[in-house]
PLY file of the C-alpha trace (Angstrom):
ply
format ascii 1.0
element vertex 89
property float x
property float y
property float z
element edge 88
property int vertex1
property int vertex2
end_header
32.17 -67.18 -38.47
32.27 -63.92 -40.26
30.28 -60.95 -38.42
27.59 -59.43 -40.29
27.21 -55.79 -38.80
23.98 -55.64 -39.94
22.55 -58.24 -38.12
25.08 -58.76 -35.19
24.89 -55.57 -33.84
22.00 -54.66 -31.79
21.42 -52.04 -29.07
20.77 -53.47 -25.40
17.22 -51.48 -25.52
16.39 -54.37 -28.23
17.23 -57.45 -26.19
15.08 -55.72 -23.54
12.21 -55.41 -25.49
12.45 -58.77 -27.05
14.55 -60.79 -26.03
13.61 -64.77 -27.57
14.34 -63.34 -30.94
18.03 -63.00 -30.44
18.43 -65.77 -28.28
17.28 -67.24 -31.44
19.37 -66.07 -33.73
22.49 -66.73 -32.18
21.61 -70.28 -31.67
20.61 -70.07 -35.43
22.89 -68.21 -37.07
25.75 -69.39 -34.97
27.08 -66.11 -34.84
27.86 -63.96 -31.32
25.81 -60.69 -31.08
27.31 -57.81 -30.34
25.04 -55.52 -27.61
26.27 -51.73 -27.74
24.90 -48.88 -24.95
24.79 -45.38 -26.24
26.53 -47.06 -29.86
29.49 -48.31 -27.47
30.16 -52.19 -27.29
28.78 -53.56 -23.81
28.67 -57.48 -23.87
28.73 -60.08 -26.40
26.34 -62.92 -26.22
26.95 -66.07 -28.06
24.85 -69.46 -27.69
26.46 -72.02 -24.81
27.03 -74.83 -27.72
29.22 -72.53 -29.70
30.98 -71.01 -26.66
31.89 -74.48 -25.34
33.11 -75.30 -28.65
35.10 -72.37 -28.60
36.65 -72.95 -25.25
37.43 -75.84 -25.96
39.25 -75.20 -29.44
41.68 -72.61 -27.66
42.58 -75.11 -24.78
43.26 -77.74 -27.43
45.28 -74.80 -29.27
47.04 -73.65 -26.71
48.00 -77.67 -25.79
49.31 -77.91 -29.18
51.17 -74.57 -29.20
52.88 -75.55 -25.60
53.60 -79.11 -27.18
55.52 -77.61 -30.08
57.37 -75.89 -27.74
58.34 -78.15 -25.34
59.61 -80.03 -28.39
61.93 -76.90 -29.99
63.41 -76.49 -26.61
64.24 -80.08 -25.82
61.78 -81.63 -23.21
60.85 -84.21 -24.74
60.17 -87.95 -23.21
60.20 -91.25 -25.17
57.48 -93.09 -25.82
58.45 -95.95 -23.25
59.04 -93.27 -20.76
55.52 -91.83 -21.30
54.22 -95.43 -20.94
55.91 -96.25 -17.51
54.58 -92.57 -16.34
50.92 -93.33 -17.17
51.75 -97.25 -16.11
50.25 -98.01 -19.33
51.75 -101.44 -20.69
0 1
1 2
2 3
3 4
4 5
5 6
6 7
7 8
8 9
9 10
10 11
11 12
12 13
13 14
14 15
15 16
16 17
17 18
18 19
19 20
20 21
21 22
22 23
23 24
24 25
25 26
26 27
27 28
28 29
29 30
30 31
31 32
32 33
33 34
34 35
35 36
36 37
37 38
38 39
39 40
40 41
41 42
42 43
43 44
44 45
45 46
46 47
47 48
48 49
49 50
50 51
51 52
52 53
53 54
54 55
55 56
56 57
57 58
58 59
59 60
60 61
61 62
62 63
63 64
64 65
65 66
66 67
67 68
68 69
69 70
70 71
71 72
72 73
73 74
74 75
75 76
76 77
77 78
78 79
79 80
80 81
81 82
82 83
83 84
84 85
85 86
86 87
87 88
């Protein structure tokens, strides 16, 4: 999801005034919007769907990244071993 700064960039004064319309666009565009203070960054606001996607991505990541290495340094457990552990037959 590539950021366009024309669009995803909107002072916090503007999501006072009205703030449906970029409720709306996030969950349309599926894009996080950036809200700046004084032209400063202040909070990001994304729509729940895509941030619980996200989350969940990165958890899986980092499950995958531990996994390869547990593997490189040698904990490892056979696949019968794994079986008796969850008592799965």
């Amino acid at each position: 999801m590539k950021t366009k700064f024309s669009e995803d960039i909107i002072p916090i004064s503007d999501l006072k005034v009205n703030p449906g319309s970029i409720i709306k666009q996030v969950q349309e565009v599926h894009r996080p919007v950036l809200l700046t203070n004084r032209g400063r960054g202040v909070a990001v606001m994304q729509a729940l769907h895509d941030y619980e996607s996200d989350v969940e991505e990165r958890a899986f990541m980092k499950a995958v990244i531990k996994g390869i290495v547990d593997l490189e340094e040698g904990r490892e457990l056979s696949l019968a071993d794994v079986k008796k552990h969850l008592r799965i037959k």
